[in-house]
C-alpha positions in Angstrom: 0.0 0.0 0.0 1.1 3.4 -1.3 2.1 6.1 1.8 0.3 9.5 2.0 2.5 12.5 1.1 1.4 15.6 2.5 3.1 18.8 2.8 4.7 20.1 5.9 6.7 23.1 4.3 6.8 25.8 1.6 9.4 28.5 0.4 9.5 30.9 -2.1 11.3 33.6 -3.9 9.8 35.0 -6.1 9.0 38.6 -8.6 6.1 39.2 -5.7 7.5 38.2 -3.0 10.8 36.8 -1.0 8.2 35.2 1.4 4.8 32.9 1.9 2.9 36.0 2.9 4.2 38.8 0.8 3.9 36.5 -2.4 0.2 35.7 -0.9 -0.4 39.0 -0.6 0.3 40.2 -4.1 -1.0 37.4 -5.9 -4.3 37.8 -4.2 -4.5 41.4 -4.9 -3.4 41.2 -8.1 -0.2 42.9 -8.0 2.4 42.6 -11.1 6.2 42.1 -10.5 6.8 42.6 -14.3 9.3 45.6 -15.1 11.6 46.7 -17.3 15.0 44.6 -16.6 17.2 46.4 -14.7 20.2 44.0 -14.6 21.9 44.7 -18.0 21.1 46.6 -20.9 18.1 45.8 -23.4 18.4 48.2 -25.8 19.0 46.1 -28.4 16.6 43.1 -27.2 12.9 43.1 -29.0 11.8 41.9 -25.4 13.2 44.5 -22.1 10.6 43.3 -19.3 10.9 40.7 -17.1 10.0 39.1 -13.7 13.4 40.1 -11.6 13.7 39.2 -8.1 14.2 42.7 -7.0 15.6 43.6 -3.6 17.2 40.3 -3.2 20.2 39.7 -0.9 22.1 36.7 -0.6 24.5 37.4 2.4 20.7 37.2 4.2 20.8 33.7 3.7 24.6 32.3 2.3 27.9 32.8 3.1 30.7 34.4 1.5 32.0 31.3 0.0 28.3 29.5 -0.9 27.5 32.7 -2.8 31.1 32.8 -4.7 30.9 29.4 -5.4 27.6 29.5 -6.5 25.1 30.6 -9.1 22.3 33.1 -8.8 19.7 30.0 -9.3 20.8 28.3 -6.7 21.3 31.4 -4.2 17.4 31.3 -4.8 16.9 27.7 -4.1 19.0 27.6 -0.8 16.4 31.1 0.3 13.5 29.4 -0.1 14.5 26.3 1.3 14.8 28.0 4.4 11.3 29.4 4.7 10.3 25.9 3.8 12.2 23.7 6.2 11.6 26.3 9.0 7.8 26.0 8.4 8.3 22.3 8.3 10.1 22.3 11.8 12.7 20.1 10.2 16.0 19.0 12.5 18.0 17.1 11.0 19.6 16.2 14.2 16.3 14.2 15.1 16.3 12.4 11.6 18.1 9.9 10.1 20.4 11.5 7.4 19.3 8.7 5.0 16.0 9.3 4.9 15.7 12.6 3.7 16.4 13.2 -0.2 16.6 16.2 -2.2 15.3 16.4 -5.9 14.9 20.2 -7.0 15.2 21.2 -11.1 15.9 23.8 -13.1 15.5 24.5 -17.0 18.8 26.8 -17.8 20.6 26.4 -14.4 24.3 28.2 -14.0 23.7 30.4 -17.5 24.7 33.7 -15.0 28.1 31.9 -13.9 28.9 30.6 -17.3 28.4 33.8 -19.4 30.9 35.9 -16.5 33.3 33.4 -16.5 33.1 32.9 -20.2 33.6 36.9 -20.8 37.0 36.0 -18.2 38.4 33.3 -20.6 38.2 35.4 -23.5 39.4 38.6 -21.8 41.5 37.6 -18.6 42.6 34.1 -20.3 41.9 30.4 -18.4 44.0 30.7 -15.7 41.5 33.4 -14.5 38.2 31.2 -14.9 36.5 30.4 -11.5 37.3 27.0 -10.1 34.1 27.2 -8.6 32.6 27.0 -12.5 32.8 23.2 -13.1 30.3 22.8 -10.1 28.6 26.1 -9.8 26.7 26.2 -13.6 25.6 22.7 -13.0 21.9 22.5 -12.6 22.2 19.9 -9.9 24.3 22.8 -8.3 21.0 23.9 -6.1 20.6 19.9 -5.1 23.7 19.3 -3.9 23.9 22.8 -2.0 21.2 22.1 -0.1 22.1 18.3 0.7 25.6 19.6 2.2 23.9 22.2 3.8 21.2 20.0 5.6 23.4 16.9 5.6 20.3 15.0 4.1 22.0 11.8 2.5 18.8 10.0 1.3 17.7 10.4 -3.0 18.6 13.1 -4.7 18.5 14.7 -7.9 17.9 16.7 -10.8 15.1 17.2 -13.9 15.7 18.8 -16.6 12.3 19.2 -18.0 12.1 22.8 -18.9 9.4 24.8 -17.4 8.3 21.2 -16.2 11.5 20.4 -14.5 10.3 21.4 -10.6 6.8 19.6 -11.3 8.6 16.4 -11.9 11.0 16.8 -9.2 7.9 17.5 -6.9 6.2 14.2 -8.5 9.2 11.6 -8.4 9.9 13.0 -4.7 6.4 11.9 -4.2 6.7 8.8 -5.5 10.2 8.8 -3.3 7.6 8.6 -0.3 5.4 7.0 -1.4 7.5 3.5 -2.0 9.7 3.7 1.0 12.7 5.1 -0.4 12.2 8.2 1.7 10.6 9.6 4.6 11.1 12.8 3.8 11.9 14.9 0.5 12.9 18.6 0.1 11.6 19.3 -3.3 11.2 22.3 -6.1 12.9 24.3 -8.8 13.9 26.9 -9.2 15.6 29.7 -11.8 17.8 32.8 -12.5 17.3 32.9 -16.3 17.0 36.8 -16.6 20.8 36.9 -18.5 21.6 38.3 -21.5 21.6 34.9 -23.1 18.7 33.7 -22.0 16.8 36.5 -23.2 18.0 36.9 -26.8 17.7 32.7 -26.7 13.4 33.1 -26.5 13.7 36.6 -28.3 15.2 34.9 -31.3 12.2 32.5 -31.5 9.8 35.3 -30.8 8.4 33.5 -27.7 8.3 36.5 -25.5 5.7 39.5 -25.4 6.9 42.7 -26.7 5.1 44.8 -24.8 7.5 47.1 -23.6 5.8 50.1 -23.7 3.5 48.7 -20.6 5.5 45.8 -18.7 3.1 45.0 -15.9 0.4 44.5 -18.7 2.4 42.3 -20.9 1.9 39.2 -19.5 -1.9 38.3 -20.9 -2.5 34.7 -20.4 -5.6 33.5 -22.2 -6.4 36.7 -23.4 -6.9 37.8 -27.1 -4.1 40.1 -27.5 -1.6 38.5 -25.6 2.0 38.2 -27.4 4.3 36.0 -25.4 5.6 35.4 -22.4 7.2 37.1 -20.0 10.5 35.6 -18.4 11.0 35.4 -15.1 13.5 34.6 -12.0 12.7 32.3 -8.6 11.4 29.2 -7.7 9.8 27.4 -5.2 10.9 24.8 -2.3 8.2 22.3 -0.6 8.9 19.2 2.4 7.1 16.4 1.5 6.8 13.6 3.6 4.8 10.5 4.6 1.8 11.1 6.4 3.1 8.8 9.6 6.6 11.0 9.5 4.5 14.3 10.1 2.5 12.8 12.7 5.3 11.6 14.2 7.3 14.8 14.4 4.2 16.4 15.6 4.5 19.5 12.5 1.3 21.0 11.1 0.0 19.5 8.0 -0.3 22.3 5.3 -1.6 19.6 2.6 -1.9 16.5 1.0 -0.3 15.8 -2.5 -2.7 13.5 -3.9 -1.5 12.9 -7.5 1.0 12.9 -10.6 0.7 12.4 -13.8 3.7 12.8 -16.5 3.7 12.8 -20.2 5.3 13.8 -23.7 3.8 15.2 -26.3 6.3 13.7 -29.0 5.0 16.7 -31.4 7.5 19.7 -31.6 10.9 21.1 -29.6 9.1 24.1 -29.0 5.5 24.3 -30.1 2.8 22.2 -28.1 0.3 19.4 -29.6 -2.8 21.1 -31.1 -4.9 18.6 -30.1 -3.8 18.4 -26.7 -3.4 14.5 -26.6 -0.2 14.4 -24.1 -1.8 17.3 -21.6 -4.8 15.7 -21.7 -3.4 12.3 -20.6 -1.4 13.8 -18.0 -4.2 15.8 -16.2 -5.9 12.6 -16.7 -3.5 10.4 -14.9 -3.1 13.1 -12.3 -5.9 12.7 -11.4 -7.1 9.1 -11.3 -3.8 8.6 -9.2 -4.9 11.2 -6.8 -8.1 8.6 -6.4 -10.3 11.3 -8.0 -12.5 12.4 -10.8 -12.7 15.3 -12.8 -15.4 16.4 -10.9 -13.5 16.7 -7.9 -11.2 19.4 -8.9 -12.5 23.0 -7.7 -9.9 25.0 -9.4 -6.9 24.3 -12.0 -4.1 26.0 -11.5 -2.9 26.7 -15.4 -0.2 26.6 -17.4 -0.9 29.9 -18.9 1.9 31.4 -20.5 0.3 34.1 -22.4 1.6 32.4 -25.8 -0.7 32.1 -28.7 -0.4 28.5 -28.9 -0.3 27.1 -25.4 -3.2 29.1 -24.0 -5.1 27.4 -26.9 -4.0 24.0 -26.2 -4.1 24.4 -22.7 -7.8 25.3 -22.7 -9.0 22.9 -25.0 -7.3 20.0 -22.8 -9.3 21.6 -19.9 -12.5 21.0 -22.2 -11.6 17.6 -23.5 -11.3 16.2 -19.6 -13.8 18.3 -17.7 -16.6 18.7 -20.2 -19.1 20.6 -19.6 -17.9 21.1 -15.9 -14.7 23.2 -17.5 -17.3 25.8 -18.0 -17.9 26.0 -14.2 -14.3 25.9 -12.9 -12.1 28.4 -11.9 -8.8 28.7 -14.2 -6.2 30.7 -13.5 -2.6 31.7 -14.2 -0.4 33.5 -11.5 2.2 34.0 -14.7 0.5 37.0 -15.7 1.6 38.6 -12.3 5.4 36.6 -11.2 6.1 36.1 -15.3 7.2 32.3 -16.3 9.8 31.4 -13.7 10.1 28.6 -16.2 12.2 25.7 -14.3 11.1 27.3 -10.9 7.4 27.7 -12.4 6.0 24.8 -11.2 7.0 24.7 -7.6 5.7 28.3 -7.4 2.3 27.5 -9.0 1.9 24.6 -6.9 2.5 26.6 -3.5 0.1 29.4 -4.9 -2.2 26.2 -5.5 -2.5 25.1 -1.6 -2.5 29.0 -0.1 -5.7 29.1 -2.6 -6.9 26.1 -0.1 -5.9 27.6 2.6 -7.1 31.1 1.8 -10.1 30.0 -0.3 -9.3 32.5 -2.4 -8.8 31.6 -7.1 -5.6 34.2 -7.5 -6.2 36.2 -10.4 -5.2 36.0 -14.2 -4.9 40.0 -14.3 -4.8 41.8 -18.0 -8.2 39.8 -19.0 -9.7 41.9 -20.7 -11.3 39.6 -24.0 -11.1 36.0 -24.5 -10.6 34.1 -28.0 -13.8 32.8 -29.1 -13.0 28.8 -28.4 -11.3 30.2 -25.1 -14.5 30.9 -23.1 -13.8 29.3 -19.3 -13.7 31.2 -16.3 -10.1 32.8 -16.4 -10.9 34.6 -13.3 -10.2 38.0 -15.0 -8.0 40.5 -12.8 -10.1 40.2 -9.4 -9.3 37.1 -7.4 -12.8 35.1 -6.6 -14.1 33.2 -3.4 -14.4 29.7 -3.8 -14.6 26.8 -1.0 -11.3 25.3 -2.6 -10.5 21.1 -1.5 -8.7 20.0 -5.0 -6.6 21.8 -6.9 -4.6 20.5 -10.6 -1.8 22.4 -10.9 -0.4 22.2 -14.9 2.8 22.5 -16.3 4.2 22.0 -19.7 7.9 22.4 -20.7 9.8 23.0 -24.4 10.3 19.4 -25.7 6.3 18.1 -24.9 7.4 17.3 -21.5 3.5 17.6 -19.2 4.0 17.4 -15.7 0.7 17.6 -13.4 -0.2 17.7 -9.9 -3.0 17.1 -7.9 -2.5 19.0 -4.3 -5.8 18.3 -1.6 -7.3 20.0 1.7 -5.6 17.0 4.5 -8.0 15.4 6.5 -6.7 13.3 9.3 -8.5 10.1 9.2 -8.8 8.7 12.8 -10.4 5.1 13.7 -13.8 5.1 15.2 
């Protein structure tokens, strides 16, 4: 028999927030962290916004040698890891090293480090190159940070799923649990993509909005004249662990993940499946393994990229497993406030997906002002709505068809009569 996972911890970082409560805050009152980018110059760039983490400071949480050794990604990962094993109480002292694993992703990793150190060897020559470099741009880099850190000794890991990457990682360490290889997993993703590489990487294949004339309106996901996305920095941290190891420890239960569901699209590198038929099978599977139905979901947390084609696919997958219940659900993106954190996108939907249960409270999809035609569900246009939220499916796709879905429930202790 399959353990129960629940949640005992979240962290974030985030364009709205370094915190649980200030990104709460924001993404309940619809507040952008879209602006123009700030860290190098755009001028020549067809896309200049982006979701920076503004205000950020690393000596808050690193030391002087973690932060030279390291990349900006990671610096993000090891921050919200602390909000999330703090909420989760979690000593390793009390726990056997072995039993806690560590499986956080990331879709460019170290692209920060590389580009500085890369300007070095053709300037400064190879003898000048960081020796931190070989480790540091690794996207396993945040993983192994946080093992040494903690001194967890259990599974650990890496995917490399683009903007599905922490939704896997969140799944497998599920699935870690839920088979007995761990008690407890420290899970996520997370991102620092906003680089001068990065960017002129998506502007090249016109994936991003150019909006620049109005960056808090640029992200538009779902909406009929949105352009592109909007890039983005941060990610998300969350402690699983078996139901009996929380009870155990005697930590609050924030939540129960329920369900996973992963699949390929096998259509294009960059472009999703019209038809939907690898989303679809993923929410799907999410969901039966969650022991659920369709109509059992109160909200779905959406992909929503504010790209022409994935709003459209993404919606008519919603259709093609709710039905005529899609109509009736709430469906939102938080993307079109935090921007797409891609690799750190799905940890930082997810967590928005139980504060929704918590708060019973849909967080916006602000600039929805007119839908396509076929795209007629409840978007929950730019005012968040009251709902008595149990279920959430939180969505995530990735470049290369990679679907990653989670199914995140209200815990309810069951106790023997």
């Amino acid at each position: 028999m399959r353990k129960k996972v629940v949640i005992t911890g979240m962290g974030i970082i985030s364009p709205i927030g370094h915190t649980l409560d200030s990104f709460w805050f924001n993404l309940s009152k619809g507040v952008s962290g879209i602006d123009y980018i700030q860290s190098f110059d755009t001028s020549t760039f067809s896309s200049r916004i982006g979701g920076e983490i503004k205000n950020f400071d690393p000596t808050e949480y690193l030391s002087s040698k973690e932060i030279n050794r390291t990349d900006t990604f990671t610096h993000y990962a090891l921050a919200a890891t602390r909000e999330a094993i703090e909420q989760a109480s979690l000593d390793m002292k009390e726990l056997d090293p072995f039993s806690v694993g560590v499986l956080v992703g990331s879709g460019s990793g170290g692209t920060g480090m590389i580009l500085e150190n890369h300007q070095t060897l053709l300037t400064k020559g190879a003898r000048r190159v960081s020796p931190y470099l070989a480790s540091g741009m690794l996207i396993n880099s945040s993983v192994s940070e946080i093992a040494i850190k903690l001194g967890a000794k259990g599974k650990s890991g890496s995917f490399v799923t683009a903007c599905a990457a922490s939704s896997n990682c969140i799944g497998e360490a599920m699935r870690a649990i839920q088979y007995g290889d761990a008690d407890i997993m420290i899970a996520g993703g997370t991102e620092g993509a906003i680089t001068p590489l990065d960017l002129a990487s998506f502007t090249k294949i016109k994936a991003l909005s150019t909006r620049n004339d109005s960056p808090q309106e640029a992200s538009r996901p779902f909406d009929r004249s949105r352009d592109g996305f909007v890039i983005g920095s941060g990610g998300g941290i969350v402690v699983l662990e078996s139901e009996e190891s929380a009870l155990r420890r005697g930590v609050p239960i924030i939540a129960e993940l329920a369900g996973y569901g992963a699949t390929n699209d096998a259509y294009g590198v960059t472009a999703p499946d019209p038809e939907g038929h690898g989303v679809i099978m993923a929410m799907k599977r999410a969901i039966q393994d969650a022991n659920l139905t369709p109509d059992d979901i109160d909200y779905i947390n959406a992909h929503g990229t504010s790209t022409k084609l994935n709003d459209q696919s993404e919606t008519y997958a919603i259709k093609k497993v709710f039905g005529e219940r899609a109509y009736e659900l709430p469906v939102s993106s938080i993307k079109s406030m935090t921007g797409h954190l891609l690799g750190g996108a799905g940890a930082a939907e997810l967590i928005a997906s139980v504060l929704s249960i918590q708060n019973k409270l849909v967080p916006p999809t602000i600039n929805h002002t007119e839908s396509d035609e076929d795209m007629n569900l409840n978007f929950v246009p730019n005012r968040a709505q009251n709902h008595r939220i149990r279920t959430v499916l939180s969505n995530s796709f990735g470049f290369g068809g990679h679907n990653a879905c989670l199914v995140v429930k209200e815990w309810k202790e069951e106790r023997e009569v």
